[in-house]
C-alpha positions in Angstrom: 73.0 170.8 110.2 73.2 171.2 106.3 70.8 172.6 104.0 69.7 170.8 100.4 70.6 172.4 97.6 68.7 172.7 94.6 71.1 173.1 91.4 69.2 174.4 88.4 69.5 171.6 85.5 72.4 172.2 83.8 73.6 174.8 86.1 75.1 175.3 90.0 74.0 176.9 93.3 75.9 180.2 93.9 76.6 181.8 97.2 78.6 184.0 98.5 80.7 184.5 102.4 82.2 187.0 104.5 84.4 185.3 106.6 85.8 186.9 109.1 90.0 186.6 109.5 91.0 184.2 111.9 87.6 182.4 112.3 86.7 178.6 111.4 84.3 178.9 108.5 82.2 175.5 107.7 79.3 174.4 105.7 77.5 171.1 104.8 74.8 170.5 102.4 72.9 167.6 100.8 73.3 166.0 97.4 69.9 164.4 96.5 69.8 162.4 93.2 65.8 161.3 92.4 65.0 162.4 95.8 67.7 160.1 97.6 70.8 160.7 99.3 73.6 160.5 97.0 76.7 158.4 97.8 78.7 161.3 97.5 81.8 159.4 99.4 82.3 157.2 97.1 83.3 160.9 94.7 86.1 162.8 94.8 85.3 166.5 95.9 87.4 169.2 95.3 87.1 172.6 96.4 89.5 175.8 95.1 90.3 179.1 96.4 91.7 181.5 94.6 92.7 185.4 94.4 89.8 186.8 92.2 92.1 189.5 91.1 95.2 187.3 90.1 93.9 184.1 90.0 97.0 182.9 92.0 96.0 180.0 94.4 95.0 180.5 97.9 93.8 177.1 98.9 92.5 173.5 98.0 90.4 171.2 100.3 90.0 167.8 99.1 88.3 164.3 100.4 89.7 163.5 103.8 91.5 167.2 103.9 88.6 169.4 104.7 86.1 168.0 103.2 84.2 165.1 104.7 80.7 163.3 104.8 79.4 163.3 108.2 76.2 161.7 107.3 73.9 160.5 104.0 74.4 162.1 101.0 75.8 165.2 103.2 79.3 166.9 101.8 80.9 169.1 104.4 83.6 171.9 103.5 85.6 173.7 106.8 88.2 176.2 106.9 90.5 176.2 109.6 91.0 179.1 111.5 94.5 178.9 110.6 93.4 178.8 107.2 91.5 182.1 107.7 94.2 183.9 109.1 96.2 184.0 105.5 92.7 186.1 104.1 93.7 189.3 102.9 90.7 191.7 104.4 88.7 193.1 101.8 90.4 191.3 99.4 88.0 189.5 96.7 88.1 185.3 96.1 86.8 182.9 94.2 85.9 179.7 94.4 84.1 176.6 93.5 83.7 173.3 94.5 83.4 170.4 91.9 82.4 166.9 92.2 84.1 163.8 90.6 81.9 160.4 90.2 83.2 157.2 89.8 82.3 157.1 86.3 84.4 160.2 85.4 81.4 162.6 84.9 82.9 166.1 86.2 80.7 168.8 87.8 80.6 171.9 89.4 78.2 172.1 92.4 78.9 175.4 93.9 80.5 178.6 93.2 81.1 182.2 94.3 83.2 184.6 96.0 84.6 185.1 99.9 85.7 188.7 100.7 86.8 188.6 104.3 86.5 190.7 107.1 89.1 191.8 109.4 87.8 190.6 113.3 87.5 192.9 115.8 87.7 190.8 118.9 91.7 189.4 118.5 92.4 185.9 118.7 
C-alpha cells in the first residue's frame, strides 16, 4: 500500500525512520500531478544515503536498483536486509530522494534522517 504525499509548493515532504539493523525497510507513495497519477517511470529517481556526521556515502538506490513502480503514479523505495545490516546503531543518516523528468526539471521529493536500531531478536 502507499500513501499520497502532499509536497508544499515549492517545498518537499519530510520524514524520518528507525530502522532496525538487519531488517528489510520499504516504502511506496503516490505522485499526483493535477489530481492524476504521474508517469513517474518514465523519470529517473534517485535516492542517497549518507553519514549525517561525515557526509561519506552509505548508499544509492536508483530505477530498476531499489526503486520501482509497482502500480500508477506509485514510486517504491526498499532496503534490503543486507543493506540494513551495514547501519551503524544509533548512528545518524541522511537522505533524500530526487526526481528527474524527461524534460530535465530536477526535484527533491523527500527528505530526512534514518537512525537505526540495533534488533534484538538475531537474524
Amino acid at each position: 500500500m502507499s500513501q499520497t504525499q502532499r509536497i508544499p509548493t515549492g517545498g518537499y515532504y519530510a520524514k524520518n525512520y528507525t530502522p532496525y539493523i538487519g531488517d528489510t525497510l520499504a516504502e511506496a507513495f503516490t505522485v499526483l500531478e493535477a489530481g492524476v497519477a504521474a508517469n513517474v517511470a518514465s523519470e529517473v529517481w534517485k535516492m542517497r544515503i549518507e553519514d549525517a556526521t561525515t557526509g561519506a556515502e552509505f548508499l544509492t538506490l536508483t530505477n530498476g536498483s531499489g526503486i520501482t513502480f509497482p502500480g500508477s503514479g506509485v514510486v517504491k523505495w526498499q532496503l534490503t536486509a543486507v543493506q540494513t545490516s551495514g547501519f551503524l546503531p544509533k548512528r545518524r543518516y541522511r537522505y533524500d530522494i530526487q526526481r528527474t523528468k524527461p524534460d530535465g526539471t530536477v526535484k527533491t521529493i523527500q527528505r530526512g534522517e534514518m537512525i537505526p536500531h540495533k534488533d534484538i531478536t538475531p537474524p
